[in-house]
N, C-alpha and C positions, 0 to 999 in steps of 0.2 A: 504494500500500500504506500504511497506517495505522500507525501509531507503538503498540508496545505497549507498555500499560502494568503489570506482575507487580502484581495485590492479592492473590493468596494463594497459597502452597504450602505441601504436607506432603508427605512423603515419609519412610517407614521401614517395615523387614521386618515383614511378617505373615504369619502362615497361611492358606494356602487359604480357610477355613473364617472368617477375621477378614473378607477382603479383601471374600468372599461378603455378611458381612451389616450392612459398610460400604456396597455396591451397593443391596442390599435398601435402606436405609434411605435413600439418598443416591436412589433410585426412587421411593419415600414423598415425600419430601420435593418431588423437582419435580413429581409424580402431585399434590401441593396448589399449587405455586406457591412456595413460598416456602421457599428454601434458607439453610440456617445453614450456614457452613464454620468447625471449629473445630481449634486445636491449640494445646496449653498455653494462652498468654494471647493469641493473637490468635484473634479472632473475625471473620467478614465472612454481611452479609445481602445476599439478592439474590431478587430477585424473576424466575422464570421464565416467558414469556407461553404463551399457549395452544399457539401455534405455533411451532416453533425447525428448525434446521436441526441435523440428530442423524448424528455419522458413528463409522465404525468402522473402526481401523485396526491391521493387524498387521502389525509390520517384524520383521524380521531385517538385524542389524548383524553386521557381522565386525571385528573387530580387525587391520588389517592389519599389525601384527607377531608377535601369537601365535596367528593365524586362531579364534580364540576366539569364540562366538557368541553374542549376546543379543539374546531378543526381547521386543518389546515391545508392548503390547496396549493399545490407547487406546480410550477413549471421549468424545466431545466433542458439548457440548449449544452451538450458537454462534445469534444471534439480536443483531437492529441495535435500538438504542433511536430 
């Protein structure tokens, strides 16, 4: 297994309707190849290849003290240079 390395995160509440056309444009973006990730003052560019390996995944977590649930809906574009 390979050592990871975090170059970028953002995370914060939006609307439905924000998250929608964050996707939209974040689809644009590797539909050309060349993805901009931005938030406040960090910026990361990255070039996506024709071919990637594309998964989808939904979990369901429980809180094992207030049986509390949250789920979570991933999209991941992973591909080897």
């Amino acid at each position: 297994m390979m050592p990871e390395e975090q170059l970028f995160k953002t995370e914060q509440q939006r609307s439905r309707a924000e998250i929608a056309d964050a996707l939209v444009a974040a689809a644009e973006q590797i539909e050309t190849g060349a993805v901009t990730l931005e938030s406040g003052t960090d910026s990361r560019e990255v070039t996506v290849p024709e071919s990637s390996q594309f998964e989808v995944e939904l979990e369901r977590l429980t809180d094992s003290e207030t049986g509390e649930q949250r789920y979570e809906l991933e999209y991941e574009v992973r591909w080897s240079e």
